[in-house]
C-alpha positions in Angstrom: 89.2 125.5 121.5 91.6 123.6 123.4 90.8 121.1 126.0 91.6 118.1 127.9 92.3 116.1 124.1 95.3 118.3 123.4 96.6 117.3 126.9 96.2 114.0 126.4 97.7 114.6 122.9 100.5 116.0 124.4 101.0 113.5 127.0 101.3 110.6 125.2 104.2 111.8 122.6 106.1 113.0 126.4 105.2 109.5 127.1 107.2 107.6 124.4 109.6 109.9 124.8 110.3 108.9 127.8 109.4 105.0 127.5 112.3 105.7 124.2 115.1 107.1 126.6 114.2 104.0 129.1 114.2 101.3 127.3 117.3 102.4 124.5 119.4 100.5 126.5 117.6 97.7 126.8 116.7 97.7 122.5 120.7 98.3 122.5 121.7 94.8 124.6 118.5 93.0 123.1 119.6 93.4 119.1 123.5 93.2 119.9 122.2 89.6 122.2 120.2 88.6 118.9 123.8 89.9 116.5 120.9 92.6 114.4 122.4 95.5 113.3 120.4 98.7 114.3 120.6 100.0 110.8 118.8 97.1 108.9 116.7 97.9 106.2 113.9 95.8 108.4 114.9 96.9 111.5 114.7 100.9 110.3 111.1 99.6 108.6 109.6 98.2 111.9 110.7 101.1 113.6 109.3 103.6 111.2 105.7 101.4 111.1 106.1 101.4 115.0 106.7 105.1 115.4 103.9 106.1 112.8 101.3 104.2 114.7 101.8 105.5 117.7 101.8 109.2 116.1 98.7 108.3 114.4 97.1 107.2 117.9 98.1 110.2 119.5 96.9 112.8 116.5 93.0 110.9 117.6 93.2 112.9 120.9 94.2 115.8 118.9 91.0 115.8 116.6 89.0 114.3 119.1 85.8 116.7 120.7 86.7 114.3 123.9 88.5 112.1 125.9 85.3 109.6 125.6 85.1 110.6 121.5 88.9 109.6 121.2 88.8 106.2 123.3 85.6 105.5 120.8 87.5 105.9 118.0 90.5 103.7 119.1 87.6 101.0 120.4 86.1 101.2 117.0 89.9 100.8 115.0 90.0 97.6 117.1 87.1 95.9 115.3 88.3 96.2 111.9 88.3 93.2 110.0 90.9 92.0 107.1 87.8 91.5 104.9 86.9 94.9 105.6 89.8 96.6 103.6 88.3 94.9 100.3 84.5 94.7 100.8 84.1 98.6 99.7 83.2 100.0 103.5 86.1 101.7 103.9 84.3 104.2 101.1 81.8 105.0 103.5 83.6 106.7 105.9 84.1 109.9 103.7 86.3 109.2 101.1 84.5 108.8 97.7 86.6 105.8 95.4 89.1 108.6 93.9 89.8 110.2 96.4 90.8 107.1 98.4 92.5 105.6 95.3 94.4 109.4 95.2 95.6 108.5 98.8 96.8 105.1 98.2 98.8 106.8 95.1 99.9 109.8 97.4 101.0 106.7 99.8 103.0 104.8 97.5 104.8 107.7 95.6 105.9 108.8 99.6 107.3 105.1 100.4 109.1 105.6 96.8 110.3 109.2 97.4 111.9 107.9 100.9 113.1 104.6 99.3 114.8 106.5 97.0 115.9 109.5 99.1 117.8 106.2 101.0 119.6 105.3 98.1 120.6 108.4 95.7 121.3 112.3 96.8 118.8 114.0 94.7 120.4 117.3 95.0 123.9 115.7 93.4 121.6 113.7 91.0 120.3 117.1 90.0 123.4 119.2 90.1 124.3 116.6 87.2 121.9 117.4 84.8 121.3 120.2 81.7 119.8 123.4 83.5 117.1 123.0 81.3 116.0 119.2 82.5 116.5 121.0 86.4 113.7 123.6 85.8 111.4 121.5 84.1 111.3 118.9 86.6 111.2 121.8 89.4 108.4 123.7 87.2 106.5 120.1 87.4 107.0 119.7 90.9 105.7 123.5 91.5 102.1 122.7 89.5 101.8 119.5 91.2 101.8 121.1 94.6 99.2 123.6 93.2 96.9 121.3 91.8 97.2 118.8 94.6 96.9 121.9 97.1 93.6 123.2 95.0 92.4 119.3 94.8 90.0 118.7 97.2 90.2 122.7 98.7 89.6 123.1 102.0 86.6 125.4 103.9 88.5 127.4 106.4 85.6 126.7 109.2 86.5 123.1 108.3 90.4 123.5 108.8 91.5 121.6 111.9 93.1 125.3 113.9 90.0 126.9 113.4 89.2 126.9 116.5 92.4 128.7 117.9 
C-alpha cells in the first residue's frame, strides 16, 4: 500500500519542477553568454540524459518498501564500476543473457524510433504509400506488441499496483 516512498516519489519530481521554473532564466542567460542554441541536437541530448536520470531516481522511491530500502539502492548504484558493465554481473541481478540482450535491442530500436521521429513525419511518410504496404506494416506492428506484451508475461501479484 502506499507509504512514505510515494511521498518521497512525489516530492522529488515537485522538486525539479520547481528547481526547472528557477533556474530557466539562469539556463536562458548562461547558453545565450556561451552563443549555444537551445535546440542543439547535443544540447536537446544532455537534457534528455539529464531528465531521464533524475526520473529514474525518483521511480526508486516509488518501488522502494522504504525510505532506508530506496537510499540503499541509490548507495549501491554509486559503487558501480565501468568493468562491471562487461564482466557478466549485471546478469545476476535478474535478467538472464536474453532477456538483457532483448533490453538493449528494445533500447536501441527506442533511440532509433525517436531519432527518426526527429527527422521524418511518419504519418506523411505513410499517407504516401500503397494501402496495402500501410496495413502490413501496421499488422506487424500489432503482433509485435502481442508477442512482446506475452514475452516475459507478468503474474498479477507481481505487478507493481498490486498493492492498490
Amino acid at each position: 500500500g502506499a507509504n512514505w516512498t510515494f511521498l518521497a516519489w512525489g516530492a522529488l519530481h515537485g522538486l525539479y519542477q520547481i528547481i526547472g521554473k528557477l533556474t530557466a532564466r539562469l539556463r536562458s542567460r548562461l547558453y545565450e553568454k556561451l552563443k549555444i542554441r537551445q535546440d542543439a541536437a547535443f544540447i536537446r541530448l544532455c537534457k534528455t540524459v539529464l531528465i531521464f536520470g533524475l526520473v529514474c531516481l525518483a521511480w526508486i522511491f516509488f518501488r522502494a518498501d522504504s525510505i532506508e530500502d530506496a537510499f540503499l539502492v541509490i548507495r549501491k548504484l554509486m559503487q558501480i564500476r565501468p568493468y562491471q558493465l562487461r564482466n557478466g554481473s549485471l546478469l545476476k541481478l535478474g535478467l538472464d543473457k536474453a532477456n538483457f540482450s532483448l533490453s538493449l535491442l528494445v533500447i536501441g530500436l527506442l533511440l532509433l524510433v525517436d531519432y527518426g521521429r526527429q527527422r521524418v513525419q511518419l504519418y506523411r511518410l505513410l499517407e504516401r504509400r500503397k494501402l496495402i504496404v500501410r496495413w502490413l506494416l501496421y499488422l506487424i506492428l500489432f503482433f509485435s506488441l502481442i508477442l512482446l506484451g506475452y514475452y516475459g508475461g507478468i503474474d498479477e501479484a507481481a505487478f507493481i499496483y498490486f498493492q492498490f
